[in-house]
N, C-alpha and C positions, 0 to 999 in steps of 0.2 A: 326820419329827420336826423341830418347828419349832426354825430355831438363833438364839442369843442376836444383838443387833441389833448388840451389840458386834465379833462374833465376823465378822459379814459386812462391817463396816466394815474389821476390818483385812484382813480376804479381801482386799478390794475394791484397797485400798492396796499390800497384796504382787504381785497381779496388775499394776496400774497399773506399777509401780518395774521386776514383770519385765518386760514390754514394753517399758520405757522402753530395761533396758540395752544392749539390741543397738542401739538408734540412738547414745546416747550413744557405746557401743565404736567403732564405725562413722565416728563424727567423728571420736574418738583418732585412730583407724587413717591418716585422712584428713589429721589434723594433722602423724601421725608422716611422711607421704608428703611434706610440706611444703607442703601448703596449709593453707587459714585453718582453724582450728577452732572449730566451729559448737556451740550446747548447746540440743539440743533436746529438754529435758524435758517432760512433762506439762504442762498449765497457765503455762507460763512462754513469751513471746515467746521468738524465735530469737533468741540471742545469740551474739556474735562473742569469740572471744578477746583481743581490742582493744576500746577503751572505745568504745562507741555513738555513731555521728555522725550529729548534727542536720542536716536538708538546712541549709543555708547559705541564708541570709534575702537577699531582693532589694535593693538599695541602695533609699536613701530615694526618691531622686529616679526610680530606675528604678520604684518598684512607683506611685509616683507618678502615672507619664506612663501606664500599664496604666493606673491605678486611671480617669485622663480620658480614655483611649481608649476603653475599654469603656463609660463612659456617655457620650462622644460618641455612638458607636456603636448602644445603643441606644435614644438619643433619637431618631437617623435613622432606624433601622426605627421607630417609632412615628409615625414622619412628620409630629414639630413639636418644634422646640427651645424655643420660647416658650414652649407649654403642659406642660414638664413642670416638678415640683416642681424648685424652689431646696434647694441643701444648704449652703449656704454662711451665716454668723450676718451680718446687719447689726449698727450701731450700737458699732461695735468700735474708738473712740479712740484707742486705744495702737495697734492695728494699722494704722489708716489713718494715723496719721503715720508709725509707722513705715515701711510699706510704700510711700507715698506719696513718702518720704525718698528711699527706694532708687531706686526706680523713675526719680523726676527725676535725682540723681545721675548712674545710668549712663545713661540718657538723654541728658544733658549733657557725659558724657565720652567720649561715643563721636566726637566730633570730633577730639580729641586723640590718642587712641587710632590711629583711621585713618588721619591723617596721620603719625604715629610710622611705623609697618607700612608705610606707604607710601614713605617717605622710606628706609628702613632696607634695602626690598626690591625697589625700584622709583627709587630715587633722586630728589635733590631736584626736577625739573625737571618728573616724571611726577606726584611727591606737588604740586605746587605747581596743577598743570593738575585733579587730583582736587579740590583745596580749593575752586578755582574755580568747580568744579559742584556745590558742595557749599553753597557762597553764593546761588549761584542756587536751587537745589533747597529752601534754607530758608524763601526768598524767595516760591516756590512752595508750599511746606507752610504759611506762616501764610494764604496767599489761598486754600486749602483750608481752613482754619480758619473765615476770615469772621468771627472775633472771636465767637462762637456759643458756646464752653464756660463760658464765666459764666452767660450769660443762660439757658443749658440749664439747669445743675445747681439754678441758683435759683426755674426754673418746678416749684415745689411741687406748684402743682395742677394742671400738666399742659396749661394750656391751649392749647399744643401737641403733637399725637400724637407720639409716638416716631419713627414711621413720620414725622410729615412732616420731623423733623427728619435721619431716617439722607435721605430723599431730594434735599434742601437740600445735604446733604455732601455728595454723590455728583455732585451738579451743581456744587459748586465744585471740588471734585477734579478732574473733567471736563477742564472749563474752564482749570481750574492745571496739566493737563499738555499742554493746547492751544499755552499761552502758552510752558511750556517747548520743546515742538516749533519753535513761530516763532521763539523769541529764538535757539534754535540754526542755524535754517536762516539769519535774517539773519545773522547772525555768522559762516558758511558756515566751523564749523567744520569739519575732517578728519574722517576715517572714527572715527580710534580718542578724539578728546577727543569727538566725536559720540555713543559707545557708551558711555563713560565717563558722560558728562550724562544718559542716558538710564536707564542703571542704580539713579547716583542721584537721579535727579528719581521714579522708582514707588516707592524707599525713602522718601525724604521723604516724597511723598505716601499712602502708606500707615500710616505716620507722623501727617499729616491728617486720612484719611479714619478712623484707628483711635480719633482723638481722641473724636466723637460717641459711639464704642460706651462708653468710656472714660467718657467722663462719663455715660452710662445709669445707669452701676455705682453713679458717687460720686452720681446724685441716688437712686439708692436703697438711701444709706448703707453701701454698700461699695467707697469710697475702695480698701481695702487691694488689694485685686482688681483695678480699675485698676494702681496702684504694680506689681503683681506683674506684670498685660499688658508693663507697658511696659519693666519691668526685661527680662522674659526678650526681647520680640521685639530691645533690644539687647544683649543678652548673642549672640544664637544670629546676630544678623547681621557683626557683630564677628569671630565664631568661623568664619564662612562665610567672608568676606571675607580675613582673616587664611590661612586653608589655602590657599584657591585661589591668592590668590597669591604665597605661599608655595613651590606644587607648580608652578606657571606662569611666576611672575614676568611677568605679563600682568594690565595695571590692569583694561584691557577687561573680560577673562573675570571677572576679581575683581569687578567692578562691577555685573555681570549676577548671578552668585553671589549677592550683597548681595541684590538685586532678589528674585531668587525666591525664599532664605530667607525675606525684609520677607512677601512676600505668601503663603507658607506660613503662618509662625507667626500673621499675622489671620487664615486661615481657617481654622486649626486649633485655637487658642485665643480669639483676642480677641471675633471676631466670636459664637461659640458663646456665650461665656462670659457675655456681655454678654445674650444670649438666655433662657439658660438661669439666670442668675442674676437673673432681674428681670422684671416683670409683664408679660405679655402687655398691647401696646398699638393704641391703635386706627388705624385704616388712615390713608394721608397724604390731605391735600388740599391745594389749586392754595392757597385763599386764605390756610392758615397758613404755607406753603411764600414764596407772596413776601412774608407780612408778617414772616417770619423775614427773608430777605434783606434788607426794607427795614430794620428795626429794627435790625439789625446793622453794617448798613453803616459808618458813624460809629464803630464800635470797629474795625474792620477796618482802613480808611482811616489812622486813628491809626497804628495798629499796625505794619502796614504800610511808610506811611511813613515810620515812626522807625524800622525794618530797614534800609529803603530809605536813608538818611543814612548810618548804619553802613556800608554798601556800597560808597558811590559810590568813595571811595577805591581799593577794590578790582578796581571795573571799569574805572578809567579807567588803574589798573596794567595792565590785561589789554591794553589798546590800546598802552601804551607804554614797558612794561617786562617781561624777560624772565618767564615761570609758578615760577620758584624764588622769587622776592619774594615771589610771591602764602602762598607756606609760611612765608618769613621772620616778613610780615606776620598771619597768623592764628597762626603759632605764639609770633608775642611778644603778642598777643591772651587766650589763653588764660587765662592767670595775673589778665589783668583781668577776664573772663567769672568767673572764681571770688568774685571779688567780687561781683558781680550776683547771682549763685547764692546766696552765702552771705545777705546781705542780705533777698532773698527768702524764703529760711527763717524768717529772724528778725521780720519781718512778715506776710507773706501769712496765716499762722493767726491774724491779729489784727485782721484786716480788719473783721470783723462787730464786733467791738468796738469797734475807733477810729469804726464808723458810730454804736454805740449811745451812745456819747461825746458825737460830733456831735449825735446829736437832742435831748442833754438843755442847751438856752442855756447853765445855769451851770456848765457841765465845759464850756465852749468855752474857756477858757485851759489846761486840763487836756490838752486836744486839742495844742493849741500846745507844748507843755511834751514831750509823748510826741513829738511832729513834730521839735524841736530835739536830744532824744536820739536818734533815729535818725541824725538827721544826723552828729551825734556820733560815733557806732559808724560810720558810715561812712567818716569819716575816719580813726579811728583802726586800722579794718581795712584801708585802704589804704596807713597808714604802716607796717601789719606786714608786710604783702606784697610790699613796697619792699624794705623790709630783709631780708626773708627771699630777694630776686633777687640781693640783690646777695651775700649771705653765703652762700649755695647755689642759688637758683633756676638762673642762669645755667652753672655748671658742671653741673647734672640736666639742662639741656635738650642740653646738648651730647652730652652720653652717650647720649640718649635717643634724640636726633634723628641722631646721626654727624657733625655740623656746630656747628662754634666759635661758638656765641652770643656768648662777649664781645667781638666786635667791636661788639656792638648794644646793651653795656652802657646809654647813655643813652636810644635808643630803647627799650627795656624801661621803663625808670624813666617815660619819657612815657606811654608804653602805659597803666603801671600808674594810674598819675593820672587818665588818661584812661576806665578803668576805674572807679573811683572816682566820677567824676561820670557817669559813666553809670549807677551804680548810685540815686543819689541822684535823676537821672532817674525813672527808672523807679518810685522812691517816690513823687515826686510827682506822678504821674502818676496814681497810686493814689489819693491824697489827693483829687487832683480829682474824680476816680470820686465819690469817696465823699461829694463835695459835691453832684454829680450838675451840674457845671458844661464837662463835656467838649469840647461844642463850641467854648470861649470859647479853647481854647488849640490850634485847628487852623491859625489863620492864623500861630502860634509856630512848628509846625513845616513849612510851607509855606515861611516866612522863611528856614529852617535847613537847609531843604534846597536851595533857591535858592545860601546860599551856601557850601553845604558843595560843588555842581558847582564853581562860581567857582572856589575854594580846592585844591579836587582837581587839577581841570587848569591851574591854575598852578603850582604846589608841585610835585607829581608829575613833570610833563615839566621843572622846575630842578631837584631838588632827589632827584628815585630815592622811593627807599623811605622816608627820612628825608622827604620833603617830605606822603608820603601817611599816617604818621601823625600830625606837625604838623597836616594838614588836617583828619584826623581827631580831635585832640585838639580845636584850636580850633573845629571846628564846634558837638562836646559842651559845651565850655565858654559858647557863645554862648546853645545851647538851655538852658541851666543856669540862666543868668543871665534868662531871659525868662520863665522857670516859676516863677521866684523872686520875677519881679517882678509877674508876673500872681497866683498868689497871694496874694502881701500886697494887689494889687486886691481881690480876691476879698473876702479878708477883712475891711477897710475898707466894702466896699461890702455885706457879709452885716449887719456890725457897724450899721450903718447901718438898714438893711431893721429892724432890731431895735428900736434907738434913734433913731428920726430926729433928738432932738433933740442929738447926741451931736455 
């Protein structure tokens, strides 16, 4: 007898509930024994007598570094980093300044940083002998450079391979830890400032060599990516350097530390990234490779050589006063380097403008006019930075550093000035770029360096530390005045080119 369909539904349901009650009783039971109780009905997930817990989510930055492992990973088994798709968005303005921001930043402050950790943990004598290879090791990162990241990012169309420009790097790099080898072995220093140089001169130069991939990114409009490279390779070297010797209290070990972090995180990130984020390019050859070197050369040289003036005070400390100067000396530095830093911000994104200024004749006073407010801001960030050493700079570095800055009160105050027109330098230096008039101001700093030796090694061996940044003020101040007056050539004699009858 067929039964109502009603009638088998609730069947169905009474059945279902009786089965259910024995598991249910079964948890009570379980509960009552004092373990967890479970509710295992019908249709319903196992549930707990306490509120349901979410697995707990990966930090950002942990599922992060999975998320780049795994496609490191299998970009390797597919056996080409070039050829796989880009996931990354070009053309991202507000990111590439930002990230660009960051990246230079701690880039920038990983000097001060180092020598803080050093001086704190290692005391001033050992930080002063690090700082020293740290001038040199810069020394060596810009001759790896070869002045090559402008004229990179600005080749549009390519007309150099990729490929010849990572091989051009890799032969300056070479070369730049040749020369750190020799300068160490003449200098015939010890085992351990020997290991110390050596550490960070593959830091620096990894530093160099990273720059090429670095600019791959920004000429294909991912800036941001760069910024990000070079924030983390200094963050995670910092981090190395800081524990080792921390747990050691050995600069050495810390130095080497430094070293292998530097060349982890490029072949873990930078180099990939750079791969993997950006077209497959074509193979090197001999003739773009030396017309790179040649064409370069001239920015290099400059470059170079205006480090090189910066220096000399420093090395000729190294010859004839104790390695705790050498700390003294770059850490009343720093505060003026903030000024260069900040300056740079406030231009460098304005470059291509002040040129499109230039090429139009009647915005050439306009030109003039934008050139005199920088100037402006330059001094006026100088006069904040003064005041700001003397109203706290100087009791922060003491704390910082474990050692009484104001006995150096007025050397500070030089420093800072000294800072100041170095920053104004290096503007105008720009400006020339952008006249496309470079070579006319090489015999300026050929001059400047001639007599920033003079100046060094007399002041220095009279006068200490005091005498080495006087020499160092008055050298800036001399290149100051020769760029200022070669300019106003410059422009008299462009003004001219225009108006002969003028």
């Amino acid at each position: 007898m067929a039964r109502n369909p009603q009638d088998i539904v609730r069947a169905l349901t009474r059945r279902g509930a009786t089965h259910a009650r024995p598991a249910f009783r079964h948890a009570e039971q379980v509960e009552n024994d004092g373990a967890e109780r479970v509710d295992v009905r019908p249709g319903h997930e196992p549930r707990t007598g306490r509120a349901r817990r979410h697995p707990a989510r990966e930090p950002f930055v942990a599922r992060l570094i999975n998320q780049w492992w795994t496609r490191l990973l299998q970009a390797i088994y597919h056996g080409s980093l070039s050829e796989q798709e880009a996931e990354y968005a070009s053309h991202s303005t507000g990111r590439d300044y930002v990230w660009n921001t960051v990246g230079t930043a701690l880039w920038g402050m990983t000097f001060p940083v180092f020598t803080v950790v050093a001086t704190q943990l290692a005391g001033t004598e050992q930080a002063g002998m690090f700082s020293m290879a740290f001038v040199t090791g810069t020394l060596l990162m810009i001759a790896a450079n070869y002045g090559v990241r402008n004229y990179q990012v600005s080749d549009i169309d390519e007309t150099h391979s990729f490929g010849s420009y990572q091989l051009a790097r890799w032969i300056t790099g070479i070369l730049a830890f040749g020369m750190g080898l020799l300068y160490c072995t003449l200098r015939g220093y010890e085992p351990d400032m020997f290991t110390i140089c050596m550490g960070v001169y593959v830091y620096k130069l990894i530093d160099g060599v990273a720059d090429v991939y670095e600019g791959r990114l920004q000429q294909a409009d991912k800036l941001y990516l760069a910024g990000i490279s070079q924030a983390v390779r200094s963050v995670v070297v910092v981090v190395a350097f800081s524990l080792m010797l921390l747990i050691t209290r050995n600069l050495a070990l810390a130095s080497i530390a430094m070293a292998v972090i530097a060349v982890a995180s490029f072949a873990l990130l930078t180099l990939p990234l750079a791969l993997l984020e950006t077209e497959k390019s074509g193979r090197w050859h001999v003739d773009e490779v030396t017309d790179l070197l040649t064409h370069c050369f001239p920015l290099f040289a400059a470059l170079f050589l205006f480090n090189l003036i910066e220096s000399i005070p420093k090395f000729v400390m190294e010859g004839a006063l104790s390695y705790d100067n050498q700390l003294y000396f770059n850490a009343l530095y720093f505060p003026a380097q903030g000024i260069l830093l900040a300056i740079g911000f406030v231009y460098k994104p304005q470059l291509l403008r002040l040129a499109s200024i230039w090429s139009n004749p009647r915005k050439r006073r306009r030109f003039d006019v934008i050139i005199a407010a920088v100037m402006a801001v330059i001094l006026g960030l100088t006069a904040v930075v003064s005041l700001f050493m003397e109203w706290i700079g100087l009791p922060l570095m003491s704390f910082m550093y474990g050692v009484d800055f104001g006995q150096f009160g007025l050397l500070a105050h030089l420093m800072i000035i000294a800072g100041g027109i170095t920053a104004a330098i290096d503007f105008l230096y720009a400006i020339v770029a952008v006249l496309r008039r470079q070579q006319a101001v090489m015999k300026l700093y050929m001059l400047s360096f001639v007599v920033s030796i003079v100046l060094s090694l007399v002041l220095v061996n009279l006068l200490g530390l005091t005498g080495a940044v006087v020499s160092y003020l008055g050298t800036m101040g001399l290149l100051l005045v020769l760029l200022v007056l070669e300019y106003a050539r410059m422009r008299r004699a462009i003004t001219k080119e225009r108006n002969p009858f003028s």
